[in-house]
C-alpha positions as CSV (number, residue, x, y, z in Angstrom):
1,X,-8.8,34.8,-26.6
2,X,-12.3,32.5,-26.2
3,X,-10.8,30.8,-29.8
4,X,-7.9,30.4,-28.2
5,X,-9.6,28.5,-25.0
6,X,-11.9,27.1,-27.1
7,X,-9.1,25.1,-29.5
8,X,-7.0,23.9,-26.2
9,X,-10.1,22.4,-24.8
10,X,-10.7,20.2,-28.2
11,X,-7.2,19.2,-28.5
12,X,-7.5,18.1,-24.9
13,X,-10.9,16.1,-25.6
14,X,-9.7,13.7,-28.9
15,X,-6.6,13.1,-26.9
16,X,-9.1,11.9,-24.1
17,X,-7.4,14.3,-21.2
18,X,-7.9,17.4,-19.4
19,X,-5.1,19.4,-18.2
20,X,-4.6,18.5,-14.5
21,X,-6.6,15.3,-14.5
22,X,-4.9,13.4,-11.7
23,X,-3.6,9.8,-12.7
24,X,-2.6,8.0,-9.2
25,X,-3.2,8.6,-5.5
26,X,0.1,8.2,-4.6
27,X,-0.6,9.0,-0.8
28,X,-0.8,5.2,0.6
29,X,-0.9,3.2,-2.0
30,X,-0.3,-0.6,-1.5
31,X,-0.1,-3.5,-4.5
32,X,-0.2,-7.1,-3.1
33,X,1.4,-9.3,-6.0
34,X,1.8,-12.6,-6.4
35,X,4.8,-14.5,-8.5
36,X,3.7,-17.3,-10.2
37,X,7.0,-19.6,-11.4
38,X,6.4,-22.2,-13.6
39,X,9.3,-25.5,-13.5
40,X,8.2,-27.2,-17.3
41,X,11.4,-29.8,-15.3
42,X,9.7,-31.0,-12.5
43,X,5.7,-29.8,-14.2
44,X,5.6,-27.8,-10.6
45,X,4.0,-24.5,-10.0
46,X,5.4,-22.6,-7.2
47,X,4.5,-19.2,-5.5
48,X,5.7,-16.2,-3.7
49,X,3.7,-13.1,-2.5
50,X,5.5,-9.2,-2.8
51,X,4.1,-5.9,-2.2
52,X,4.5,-2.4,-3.2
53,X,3.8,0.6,-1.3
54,X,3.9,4.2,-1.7
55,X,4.6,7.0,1.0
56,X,4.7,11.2,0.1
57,X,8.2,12.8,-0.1
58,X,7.2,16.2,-1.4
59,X,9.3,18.8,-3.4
60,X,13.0,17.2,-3.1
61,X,14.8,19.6,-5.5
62,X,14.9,22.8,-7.6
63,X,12.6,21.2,-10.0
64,X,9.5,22.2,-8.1
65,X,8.2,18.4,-8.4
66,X,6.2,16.4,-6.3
67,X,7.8,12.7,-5.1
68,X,6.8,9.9,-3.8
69,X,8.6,6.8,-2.5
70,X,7.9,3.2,-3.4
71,X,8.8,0.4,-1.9
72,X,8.9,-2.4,-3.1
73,X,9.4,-6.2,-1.6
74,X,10.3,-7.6,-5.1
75,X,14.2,-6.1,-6.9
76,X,13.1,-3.9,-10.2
77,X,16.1,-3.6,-12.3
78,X,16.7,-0.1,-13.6
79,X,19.2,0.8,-15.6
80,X,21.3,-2.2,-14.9
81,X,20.7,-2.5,-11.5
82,X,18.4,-3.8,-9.3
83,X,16.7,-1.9,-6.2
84,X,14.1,-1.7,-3.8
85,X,13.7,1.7,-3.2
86,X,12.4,4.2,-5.8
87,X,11.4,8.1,-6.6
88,X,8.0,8.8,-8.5
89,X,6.0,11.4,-9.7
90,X,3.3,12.0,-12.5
91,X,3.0,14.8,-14.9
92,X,-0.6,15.4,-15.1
93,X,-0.2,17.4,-18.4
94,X,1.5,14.7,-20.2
95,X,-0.5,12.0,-18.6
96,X,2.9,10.2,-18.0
97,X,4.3,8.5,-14.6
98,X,8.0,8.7,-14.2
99,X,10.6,7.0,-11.7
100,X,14.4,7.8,-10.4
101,X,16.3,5.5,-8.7
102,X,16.9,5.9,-4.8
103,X,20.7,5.6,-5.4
104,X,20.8,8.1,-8.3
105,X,18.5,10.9,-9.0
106,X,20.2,12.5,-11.7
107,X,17.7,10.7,-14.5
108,X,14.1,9.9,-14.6
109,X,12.6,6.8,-16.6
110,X,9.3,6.5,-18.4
111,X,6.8,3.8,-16.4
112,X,3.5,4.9,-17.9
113,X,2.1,6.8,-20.7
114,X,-1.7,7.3,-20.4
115,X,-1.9,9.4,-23.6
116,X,-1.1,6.9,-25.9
117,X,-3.7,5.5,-28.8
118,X,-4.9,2.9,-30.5
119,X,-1.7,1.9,-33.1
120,X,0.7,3.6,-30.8
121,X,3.7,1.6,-29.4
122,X,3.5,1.3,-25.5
123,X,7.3,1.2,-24.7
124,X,9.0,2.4,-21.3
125,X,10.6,0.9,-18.5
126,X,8.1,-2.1,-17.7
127,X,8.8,-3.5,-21.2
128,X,12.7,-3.4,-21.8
129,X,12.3,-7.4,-21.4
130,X,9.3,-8.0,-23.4
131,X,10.3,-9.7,-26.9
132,X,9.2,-7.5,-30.0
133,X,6.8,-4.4,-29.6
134,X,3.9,-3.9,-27.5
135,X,1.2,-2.5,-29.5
136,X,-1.5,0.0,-28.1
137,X,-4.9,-2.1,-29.4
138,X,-8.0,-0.8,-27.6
139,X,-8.5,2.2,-25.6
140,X,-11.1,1.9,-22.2
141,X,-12.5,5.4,-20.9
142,X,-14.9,4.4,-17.5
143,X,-15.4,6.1,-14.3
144,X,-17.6,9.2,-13.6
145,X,-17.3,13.1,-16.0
146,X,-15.4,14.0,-12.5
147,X,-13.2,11.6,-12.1
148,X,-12.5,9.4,-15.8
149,X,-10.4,6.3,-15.8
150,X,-8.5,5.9,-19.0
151,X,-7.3,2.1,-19.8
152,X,-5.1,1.1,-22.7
153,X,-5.1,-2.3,-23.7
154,X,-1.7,-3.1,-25.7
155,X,-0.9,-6.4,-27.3
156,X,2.5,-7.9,-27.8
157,X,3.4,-8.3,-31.8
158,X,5.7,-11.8,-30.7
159,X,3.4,-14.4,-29.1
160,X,0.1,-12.0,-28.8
161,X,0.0,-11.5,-25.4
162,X,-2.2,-8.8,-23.9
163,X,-1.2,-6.8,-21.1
164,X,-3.6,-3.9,-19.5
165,X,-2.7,-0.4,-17.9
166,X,-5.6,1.5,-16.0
167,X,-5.0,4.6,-14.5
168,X,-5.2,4.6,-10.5
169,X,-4.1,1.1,-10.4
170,X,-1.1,0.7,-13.2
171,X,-0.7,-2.6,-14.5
172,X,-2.5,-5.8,-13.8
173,X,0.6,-7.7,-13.0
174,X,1.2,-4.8,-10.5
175,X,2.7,-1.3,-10.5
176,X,6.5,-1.8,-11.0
177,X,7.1,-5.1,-12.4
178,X,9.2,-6.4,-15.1
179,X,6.7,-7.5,-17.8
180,X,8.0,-11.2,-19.7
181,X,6.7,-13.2,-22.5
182,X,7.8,-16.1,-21.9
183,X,5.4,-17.4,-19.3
184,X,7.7,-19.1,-16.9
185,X,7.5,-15.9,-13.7
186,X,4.7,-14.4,-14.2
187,X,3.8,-11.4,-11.8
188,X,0.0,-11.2,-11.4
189,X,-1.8,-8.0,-9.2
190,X,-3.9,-9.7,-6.7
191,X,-5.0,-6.9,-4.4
192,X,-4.8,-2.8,-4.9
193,X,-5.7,-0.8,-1.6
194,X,-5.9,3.3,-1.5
195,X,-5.8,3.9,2.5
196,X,-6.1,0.5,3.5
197,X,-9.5,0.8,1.4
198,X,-9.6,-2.5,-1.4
199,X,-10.0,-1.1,-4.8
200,X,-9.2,-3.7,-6.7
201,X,-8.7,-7.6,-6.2
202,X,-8.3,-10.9,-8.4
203,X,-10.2,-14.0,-6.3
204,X,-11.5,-14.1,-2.5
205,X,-8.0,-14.0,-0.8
206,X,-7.7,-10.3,-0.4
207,X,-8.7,-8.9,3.2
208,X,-10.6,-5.4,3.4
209,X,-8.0,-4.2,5.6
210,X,-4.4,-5.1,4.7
211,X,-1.5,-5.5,7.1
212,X,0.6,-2.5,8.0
213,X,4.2,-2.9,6.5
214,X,7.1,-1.0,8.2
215,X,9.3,-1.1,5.7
């Protein structure tokens, strides 16, 4: 039985998990984004601030799992159609994050897999619009033996663009975004807050304390 215990713990080590190892605090979560548009017509850069915020649900059906709701100020397409409003939870085995729809919870979609490595092909729901594959290059473990923080750097094999998911935060063009290559609507994370608390920010424009949002 002790070689038994003894073998699970090394498979969980090279994959760089533990069993259990939480992934997101999804209690009051808020991601301030901003959209950067760029018009090559008129050489113009223009603007436009969304956000994204998470609330509990709890155990919503017979599958025993834990939700949470995220809104989000800024339409995600999924599945064909574009919403607001969305179910998520994370499999802490798996190291994956998944979300259903609002409108239909029959299916759940793919939004992050933490347990990827280096040569593996980061593909779910954020990348259905990127052009060619995005390519897991470099893998980041930080944080404290209590509480690690796994990044995964993943490059794009069209145009070589790098995009970064970090455990706790998500992506660094915000949580639920559709990623592009083409450079013209860029979503870029500006501001992440756990409990009104800033964990992370980009520049001098994010407050300590963010705004309450009733929506």
């Amino acid at each position: 039985m002790k070689k038994t215990y003894c073998f699970l713990a090394f498979i969980c080590c090279i994959s760089g998990h533990f069993f259990g190892q939480q992934l997101f605090d999804f209690e009051n979560a808020r991601w301030d984004i901003t959209m950067m548009n760029w018009n090559k017509n008129e050489f113009k850069v223009s603007s436009q601030k969304v956000f994204q915020t998470t609330s509990k649900i709890g155990k919503i059906d017979t599958t025993g799992y834990c939700y949470y709701k995220l809104n989000t100020s800024m339409a995600f397409n999924l599945n064909g159609i574009e919403q607001n409003q969305f179910l998520i939870r994370q499999d802490t085995v798996s190291g994956r994050v998944f979300v259903r729809s609002f409108m239909d919870e029959t299916e759940e979609f793919l939004l992050y897999d933490f347990n990827l490595n280096v040569g593996d092909t980061f593909h779910t729901v954020l990348t259905s619009q990127l052009k060619g594959e995005l390519i897991v290059t470099r893998i980041v473990n930080s944080g404290t033996s209590e509480k690690p923080v796994r990044s995964i750097e993943a490059r794009l094999t069209e145009g070589g663009m790098l995009f970064k998911f970090t455990e706790g935060i998500g992506c660094l063009n915000g949580f639920l975004v559709n990623l592009t290559s083409d450079g013209t609507n860029v979503p870029i994370l500006k501001c992440f807050y756990l409990n009104t608390e800033l964990v992370y920010s980009i520049g001098d424009d994010c407050p300590p304390t963010p705004k309450l949002n009733s929506r």
